[in-house]
N, C-alpha and C positions, 0 to 999 in steps of 0.2 A: 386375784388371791386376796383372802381376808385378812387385813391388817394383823389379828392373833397371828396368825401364821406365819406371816413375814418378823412377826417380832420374837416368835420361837426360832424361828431359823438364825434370825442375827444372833440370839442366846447361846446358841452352838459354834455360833465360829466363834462368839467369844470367850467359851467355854471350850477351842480348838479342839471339837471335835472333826474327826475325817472329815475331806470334802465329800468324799462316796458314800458315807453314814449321811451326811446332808445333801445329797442329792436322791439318796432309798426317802427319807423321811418325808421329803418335798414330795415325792412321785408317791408316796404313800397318802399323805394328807389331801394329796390334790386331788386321788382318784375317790379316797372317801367323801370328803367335800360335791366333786360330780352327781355320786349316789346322791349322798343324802338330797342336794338340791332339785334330783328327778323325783326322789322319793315325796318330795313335801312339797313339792311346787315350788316354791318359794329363796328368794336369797337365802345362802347361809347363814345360821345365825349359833354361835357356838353355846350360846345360852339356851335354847331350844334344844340340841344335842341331850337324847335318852341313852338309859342303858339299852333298853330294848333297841333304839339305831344301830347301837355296836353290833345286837345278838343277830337282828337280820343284814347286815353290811357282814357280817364273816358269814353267815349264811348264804348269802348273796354271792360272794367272793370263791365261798369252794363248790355250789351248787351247777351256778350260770355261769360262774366263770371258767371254774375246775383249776381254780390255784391251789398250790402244793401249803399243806400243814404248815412245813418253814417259813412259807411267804407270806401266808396272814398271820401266822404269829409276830414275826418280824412284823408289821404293820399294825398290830395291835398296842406293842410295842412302842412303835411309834406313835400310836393315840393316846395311848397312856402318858408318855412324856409331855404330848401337847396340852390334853389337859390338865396334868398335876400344877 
């Protein structure tokens, strides 16, 4: 897991958000993080991270995967808080 990641997550418990809200957001970042690193070859690198990654990662997500509207919203969601 990429360091940002692990230091968003500590952010949230200390910001005592749910454990169940931080265990969606982990399983959300982790599965985006997957993509993206099949997608570019390459280690994650959050700084590399495009808008167009997000536009095909939910494209990606209701296409080949056939996730439900709620689920990648929720997960977008979640991208947005990682990287604000």
């Amino acid at each position: 897991m990429h360091s940002s990641v692990q230091e968003y997550l500590t952010t949230l418990v200390e910001k005592r958000r749910s454990p169940l809200t931080i265990k969606a957001v982990r399983q959300d970042l982790t599965r985006f993080i997957t993509w993206w690193e099949q997608q570019h070859q390459r280690n994650y690198d959050p700084n590399r991270v495009l808008e167009s990654d997000l536009r095909d990662w939910r494209r990606f997500r209701q296409n080949e995967e056939g996730a439900a509207p709620a689920t990648i919203n929720r997960a977008l969601a979640s991208l947005r808080g990682y990287c604000s």
